[in-house]
C-alpha positions as CSV (number, residue, x, y, z in Angstrom):
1,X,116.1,106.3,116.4
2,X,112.6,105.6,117.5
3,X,111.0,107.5,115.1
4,X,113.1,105.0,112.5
5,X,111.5,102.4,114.4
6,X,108.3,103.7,114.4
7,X,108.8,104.5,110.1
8,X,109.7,100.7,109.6
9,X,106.9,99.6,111.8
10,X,104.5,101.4,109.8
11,X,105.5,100.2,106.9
12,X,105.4,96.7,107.4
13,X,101.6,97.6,109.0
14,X,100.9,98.9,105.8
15,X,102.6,96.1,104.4
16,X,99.8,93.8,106.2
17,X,97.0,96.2,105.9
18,X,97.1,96.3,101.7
19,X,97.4,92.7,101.6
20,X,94.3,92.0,103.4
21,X,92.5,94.4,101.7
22,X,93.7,92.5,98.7
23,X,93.2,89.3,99.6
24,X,89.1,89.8,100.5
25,X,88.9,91.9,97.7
26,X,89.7,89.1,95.6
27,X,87.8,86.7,97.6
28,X,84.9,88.9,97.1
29,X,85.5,88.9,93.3
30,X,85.9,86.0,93.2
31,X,89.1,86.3,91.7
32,X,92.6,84.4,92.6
33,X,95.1,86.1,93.6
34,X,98.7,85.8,94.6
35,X,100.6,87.1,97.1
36,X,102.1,89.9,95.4
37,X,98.8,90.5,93.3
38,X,97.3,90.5,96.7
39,X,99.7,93.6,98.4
40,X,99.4,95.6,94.9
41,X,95.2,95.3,94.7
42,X,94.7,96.0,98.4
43,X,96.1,99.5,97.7
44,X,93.4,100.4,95.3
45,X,90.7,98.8,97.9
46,X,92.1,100.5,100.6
47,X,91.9,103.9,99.0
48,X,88.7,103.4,97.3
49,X,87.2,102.7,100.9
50,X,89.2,105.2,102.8
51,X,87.6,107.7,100.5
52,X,83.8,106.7,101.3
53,X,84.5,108.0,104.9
54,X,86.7,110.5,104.3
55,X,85.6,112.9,102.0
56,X,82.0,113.3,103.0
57,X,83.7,114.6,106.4
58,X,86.2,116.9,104.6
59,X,83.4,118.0,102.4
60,X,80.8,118.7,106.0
61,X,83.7,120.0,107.5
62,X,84.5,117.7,110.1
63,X,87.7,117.1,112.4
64,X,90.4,114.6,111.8
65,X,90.1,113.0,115.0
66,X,86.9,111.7,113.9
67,X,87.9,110.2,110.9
68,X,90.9,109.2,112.6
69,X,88.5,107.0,115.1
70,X,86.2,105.5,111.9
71,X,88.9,104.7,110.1
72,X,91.1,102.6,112.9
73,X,87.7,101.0,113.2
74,X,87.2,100.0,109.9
75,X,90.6,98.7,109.3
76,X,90.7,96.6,112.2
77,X,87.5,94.9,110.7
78,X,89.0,94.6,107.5
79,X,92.1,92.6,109.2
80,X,89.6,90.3,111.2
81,X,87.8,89.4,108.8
82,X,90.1,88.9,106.0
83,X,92.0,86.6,109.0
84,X,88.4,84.7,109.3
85,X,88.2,84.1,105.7
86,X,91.7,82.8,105.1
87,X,91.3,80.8,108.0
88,X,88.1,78.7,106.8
89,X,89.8,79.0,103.5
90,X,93.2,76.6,105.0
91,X,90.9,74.7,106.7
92,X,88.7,73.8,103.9
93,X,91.8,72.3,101.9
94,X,92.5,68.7,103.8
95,X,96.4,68.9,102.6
96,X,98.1,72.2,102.0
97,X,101.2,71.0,99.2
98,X,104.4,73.3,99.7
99,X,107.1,73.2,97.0
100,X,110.5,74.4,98.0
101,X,111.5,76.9,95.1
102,X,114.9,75.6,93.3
103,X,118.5,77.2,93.5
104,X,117.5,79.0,90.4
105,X,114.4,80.2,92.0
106,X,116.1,81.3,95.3
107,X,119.0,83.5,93.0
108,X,116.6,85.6,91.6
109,X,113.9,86.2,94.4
110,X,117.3,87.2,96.1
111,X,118.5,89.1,93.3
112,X,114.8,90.9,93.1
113,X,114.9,91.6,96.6
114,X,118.3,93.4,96.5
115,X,116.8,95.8,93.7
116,X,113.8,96.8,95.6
117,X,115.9,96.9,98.9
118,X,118.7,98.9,97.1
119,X,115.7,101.8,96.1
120,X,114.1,101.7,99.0
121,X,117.3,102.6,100.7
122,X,118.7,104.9,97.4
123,X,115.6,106.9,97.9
124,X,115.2,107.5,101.4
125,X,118.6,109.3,101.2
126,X,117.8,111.5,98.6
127,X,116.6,114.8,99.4
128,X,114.1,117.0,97.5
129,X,112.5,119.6,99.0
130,X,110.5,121.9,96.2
131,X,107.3,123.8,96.2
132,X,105.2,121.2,95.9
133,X,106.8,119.5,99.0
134,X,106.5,122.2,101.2
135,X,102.8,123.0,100.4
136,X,102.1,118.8,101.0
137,X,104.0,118.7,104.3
138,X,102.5,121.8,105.2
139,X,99.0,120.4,104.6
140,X,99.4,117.2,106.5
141,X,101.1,119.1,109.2
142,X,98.0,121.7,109.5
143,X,95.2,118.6,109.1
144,X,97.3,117.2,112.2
145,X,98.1,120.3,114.6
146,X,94.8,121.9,114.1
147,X,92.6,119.2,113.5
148,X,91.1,120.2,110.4
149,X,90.7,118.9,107.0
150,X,92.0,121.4,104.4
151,X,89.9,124.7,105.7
152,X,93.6,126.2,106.9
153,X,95.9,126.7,104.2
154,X,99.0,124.3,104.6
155,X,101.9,126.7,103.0
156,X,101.1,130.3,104.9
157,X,98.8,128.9,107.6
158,X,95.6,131.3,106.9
159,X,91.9,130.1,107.0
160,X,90.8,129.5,103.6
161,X,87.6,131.1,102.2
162,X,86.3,128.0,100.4
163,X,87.1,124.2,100.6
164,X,90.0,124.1,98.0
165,X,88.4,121.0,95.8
166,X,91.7,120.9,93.8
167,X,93.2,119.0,96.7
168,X,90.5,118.0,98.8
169,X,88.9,115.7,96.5
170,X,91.8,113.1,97.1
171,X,91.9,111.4,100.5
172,X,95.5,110.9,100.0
173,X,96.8,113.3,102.1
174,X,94.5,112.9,105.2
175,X,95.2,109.0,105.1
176,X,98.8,110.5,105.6
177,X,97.3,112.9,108.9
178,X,95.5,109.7,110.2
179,X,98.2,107.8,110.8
180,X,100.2,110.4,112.1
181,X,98.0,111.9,114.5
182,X,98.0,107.9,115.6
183,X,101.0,107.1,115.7
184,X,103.0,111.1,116.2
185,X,105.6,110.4,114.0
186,X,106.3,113.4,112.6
187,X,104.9,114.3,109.4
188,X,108.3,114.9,106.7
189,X,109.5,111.4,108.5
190,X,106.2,109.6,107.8
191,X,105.6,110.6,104.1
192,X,109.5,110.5,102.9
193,X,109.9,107.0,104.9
194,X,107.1,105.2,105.2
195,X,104.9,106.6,102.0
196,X,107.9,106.6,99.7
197,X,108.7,103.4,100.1
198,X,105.8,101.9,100.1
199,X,105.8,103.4,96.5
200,X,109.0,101.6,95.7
201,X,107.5,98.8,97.1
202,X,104.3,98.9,94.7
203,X,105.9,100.0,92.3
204,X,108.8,96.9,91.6
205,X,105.1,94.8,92.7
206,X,104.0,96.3,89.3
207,X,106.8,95.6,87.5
208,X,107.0,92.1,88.5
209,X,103.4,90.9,87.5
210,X,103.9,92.8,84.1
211,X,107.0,90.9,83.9
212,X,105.0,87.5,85.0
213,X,102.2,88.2,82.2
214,X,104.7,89.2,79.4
215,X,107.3,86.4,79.9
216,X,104.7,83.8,81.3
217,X,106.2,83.2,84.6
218,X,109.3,82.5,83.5
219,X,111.6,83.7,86.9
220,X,115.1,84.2,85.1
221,X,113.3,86.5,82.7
222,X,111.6,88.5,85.3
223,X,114.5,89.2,87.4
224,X,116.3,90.4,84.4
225,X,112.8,92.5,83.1
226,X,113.1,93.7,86.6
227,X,116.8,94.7,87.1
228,X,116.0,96.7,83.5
229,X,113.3,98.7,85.2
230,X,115.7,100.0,87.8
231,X,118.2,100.4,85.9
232,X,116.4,102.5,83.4
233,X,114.8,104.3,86.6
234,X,118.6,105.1,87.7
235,X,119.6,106.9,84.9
236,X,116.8,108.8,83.5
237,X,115.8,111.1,86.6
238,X,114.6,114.4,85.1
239,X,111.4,116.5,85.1
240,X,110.0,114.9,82.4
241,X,110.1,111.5,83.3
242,X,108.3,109.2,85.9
243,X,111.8,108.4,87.4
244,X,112.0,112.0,89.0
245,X,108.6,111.1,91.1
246,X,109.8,107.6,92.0
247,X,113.8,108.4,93.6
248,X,112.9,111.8,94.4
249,X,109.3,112.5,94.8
250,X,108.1,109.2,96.0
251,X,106.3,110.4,99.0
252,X,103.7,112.8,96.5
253,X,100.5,111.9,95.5
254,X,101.9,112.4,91.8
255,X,104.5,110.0,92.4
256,X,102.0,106.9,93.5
257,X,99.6,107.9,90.1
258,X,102.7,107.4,88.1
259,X,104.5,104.4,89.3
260,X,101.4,102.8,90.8
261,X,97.9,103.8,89.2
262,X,99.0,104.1,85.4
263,X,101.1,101.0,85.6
264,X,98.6,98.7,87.4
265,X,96.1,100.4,84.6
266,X,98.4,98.7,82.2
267,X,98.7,95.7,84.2
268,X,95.0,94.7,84.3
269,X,95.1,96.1,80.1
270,X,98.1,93.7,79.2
271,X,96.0,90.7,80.6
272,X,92.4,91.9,79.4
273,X,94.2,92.0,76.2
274,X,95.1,88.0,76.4
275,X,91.8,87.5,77.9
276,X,88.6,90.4,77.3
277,X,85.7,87.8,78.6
278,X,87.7,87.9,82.2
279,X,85.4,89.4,84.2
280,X,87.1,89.7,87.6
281,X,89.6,91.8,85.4
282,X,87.1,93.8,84.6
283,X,85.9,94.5,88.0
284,X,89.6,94.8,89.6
285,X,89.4,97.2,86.2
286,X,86.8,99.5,87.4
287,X,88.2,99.4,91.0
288,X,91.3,100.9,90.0
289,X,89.9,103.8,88.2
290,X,87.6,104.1,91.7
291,X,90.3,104.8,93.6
292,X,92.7,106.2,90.9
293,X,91.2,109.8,92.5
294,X,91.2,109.3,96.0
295,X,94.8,108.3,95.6
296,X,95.8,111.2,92.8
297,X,94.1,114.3,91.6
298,X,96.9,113.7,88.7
299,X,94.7,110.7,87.6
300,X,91.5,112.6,87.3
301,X,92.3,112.8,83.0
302,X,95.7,110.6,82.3
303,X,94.1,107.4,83.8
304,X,90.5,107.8,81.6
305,X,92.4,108.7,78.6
306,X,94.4,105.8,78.5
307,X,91.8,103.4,79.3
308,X,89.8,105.3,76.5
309,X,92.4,105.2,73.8
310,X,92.9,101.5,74.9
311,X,89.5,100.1,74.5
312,X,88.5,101.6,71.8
313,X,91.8,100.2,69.8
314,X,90.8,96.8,71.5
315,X,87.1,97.3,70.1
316,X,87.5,98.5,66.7
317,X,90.4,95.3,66.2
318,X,88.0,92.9,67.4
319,X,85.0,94.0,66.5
320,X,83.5,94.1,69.8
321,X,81.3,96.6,71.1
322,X,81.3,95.2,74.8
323,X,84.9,96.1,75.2
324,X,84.3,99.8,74.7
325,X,80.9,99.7,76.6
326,X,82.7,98.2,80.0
327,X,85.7,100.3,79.0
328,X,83.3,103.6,79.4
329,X,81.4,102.1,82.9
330,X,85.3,101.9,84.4
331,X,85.8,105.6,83.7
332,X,82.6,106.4,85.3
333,X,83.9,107.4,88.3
334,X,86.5,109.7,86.9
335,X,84.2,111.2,84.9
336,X,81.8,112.1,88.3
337,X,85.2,113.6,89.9
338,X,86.0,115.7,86.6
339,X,82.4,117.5,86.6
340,X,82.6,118.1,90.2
341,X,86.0,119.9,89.3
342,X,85.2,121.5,86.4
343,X,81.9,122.7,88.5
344,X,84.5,124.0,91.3
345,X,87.2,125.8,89.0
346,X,83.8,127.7,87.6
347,X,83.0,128.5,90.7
348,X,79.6,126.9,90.3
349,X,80.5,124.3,92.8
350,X,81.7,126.0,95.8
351,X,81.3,124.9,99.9
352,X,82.0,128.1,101.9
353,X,84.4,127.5,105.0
């Protein structure tokens, strides 16, 4: 019962944590931002910071408890100064004007709710424990027991020879290690309760500002666009379709590049589209694909190839050469991880342990 506790304490932490990464993102940008725009953007900040400490100390070898320490650090200033900033920006507006939302409006905010609640719930109690799941868990369980960052092999427990890049390039996992080794929930209780659903969680985010850009606000629309999007989740759960990762798989790193990177990709496309002078788009653009990586090795190609194929449509339709031109600067950073791969797999880039 306390480690339930401790799961839905987490999550709401988390909950906090993304949104005031997102909301001084956005105030850095200079871009506005809701609420919900807010929580979805502060998970691609988050990561895309999280990765600038910690993968120079995976790469020099260095202990979890140390990025364990920087990283409490950092976040707490995050969280005080995002505070500081939405402080002095209340106080700089002389009258705040609330609107209470209609009976209409109430229904389906009510009516969303109970969709994301009902998956969050629906896939807590699923159980899926493949390959891939063991070798994860394993990992995180290793980082935290040992206090190493990926030079023991998480599925037999042997010291590898060489840094495996494949894995060690994402930060994903060892974000998972920090906040155990903080908190000691245990590690199967941490990433099937408190990482999956905080992938529902993104994930219905996603669905509801593609919803909010596609039927322009409309609420009664949205609720419906969104009760579609669960209910085609429901019933198509195989191995070859994004559903699998999302009821089943939600705690994997796969899982968060296909319900959360590629559809906040198309997101940010679907309003570029409307709009391909927006500029904090653009940036927000580029951010993404930073921390598209650090939060999936899975997104080292897919997320590149369809921003590619996107903006180069875009530009050849409207005859615009900028569009391809920022297109290629946002892929930039996968590009940089893809050499450094290809470099590893070639055994040209190698880091002995």
């Amino acid at each position: 019962m306390i480690e339930f506790i401790k799961c839905v304490f987490m999550i709401l932490i988390f909950l906090v944590v993304f949104t005031a990464f997102g909301y001084l993102g956005s105030y850095l940008m200079k871009r506005k931002s809701s609420f919900v725009e807010s929580l979805l953007l502060g998970v691609f900040f988050y990561f895309a910071l999280f990765q600038v400490f910690a993968l120079p100390l995976i790469l020099l070898k260095q202990h979890l408890t140390l990025l364990t320490g920087m990283w409490l650090a950092v976040v707490t200033s995050i969280l005080v100064l995002a505070f500081i900033v939405l402080y002095k920006t209340v106080r700089k507006q002389e009258r705040l004007k609330w609107s209470l939302p209609n009976k209409k409006s109430i229904v389906c905010y009510l009516a969303m709710a109970g969709v994301v609640l009902f998956f969050c719930y629906f896939t807590a109690i699923q159980n899926y424990w493949g390959w891939d799941t063991a070798f994860y868990i394993g990992t995180i369980s290793t980082t935290v027991d040992t206090d190493t960052m990926y030079l023991i092999n998480g599925e037999n427990g042997r010291p590898e020879t060489t840094l495996p890049l494949r894995y060690a390039l994402s930060g994903f996992y060892m974000n998972s290690a920090v906040f155990c080794k903080l908190t000691g929930i245990a590690v199967v209780s941490f990433q099937k309760y408190v990482m999956g659903t905080l992938d529902v969680i993104l994930y219905f985010a996603i669905v509801y500002l593609v919803g909010q850009a596609l039927f322009r606000s409309a609420t009664t629309k949205v609720t419906g666009f969104l009760w579609t999007a669960g209910l085609v989740n429901l019933f198509f759960v195989s191995e070859y379709t994004t559903s699998q990762f999302l009821i089943l798989r939600a705690y994997e790193a796969k899982s968060y590049c296909a319900n959360v990177v590629i559809p906040t990709i198309f997101w940010l496309l679907l309003l570029l589209h409307k709009d391909m002078e927006n500029r904090a788009n653009w940036k927000m653009l580029f951010v993404v694909m930073l921390a598209s990586v650090p939060i999936s090795m899975s997104a080292i190609l897919i997320a590149p190839a369809m921003l590619g194929i996107t903006v180069l449509s875009e530009s050849i339709v409207n005859k615009n050469g900028r569009v391809l031109l920022r297109g290629i600067v946002c892929m930039i950073p996968n590009m940089v991880y893809l050499v450094v791969y290809l470099l590893y797999t070639l055994d040209v880039f190698v880091i002995k342990v």
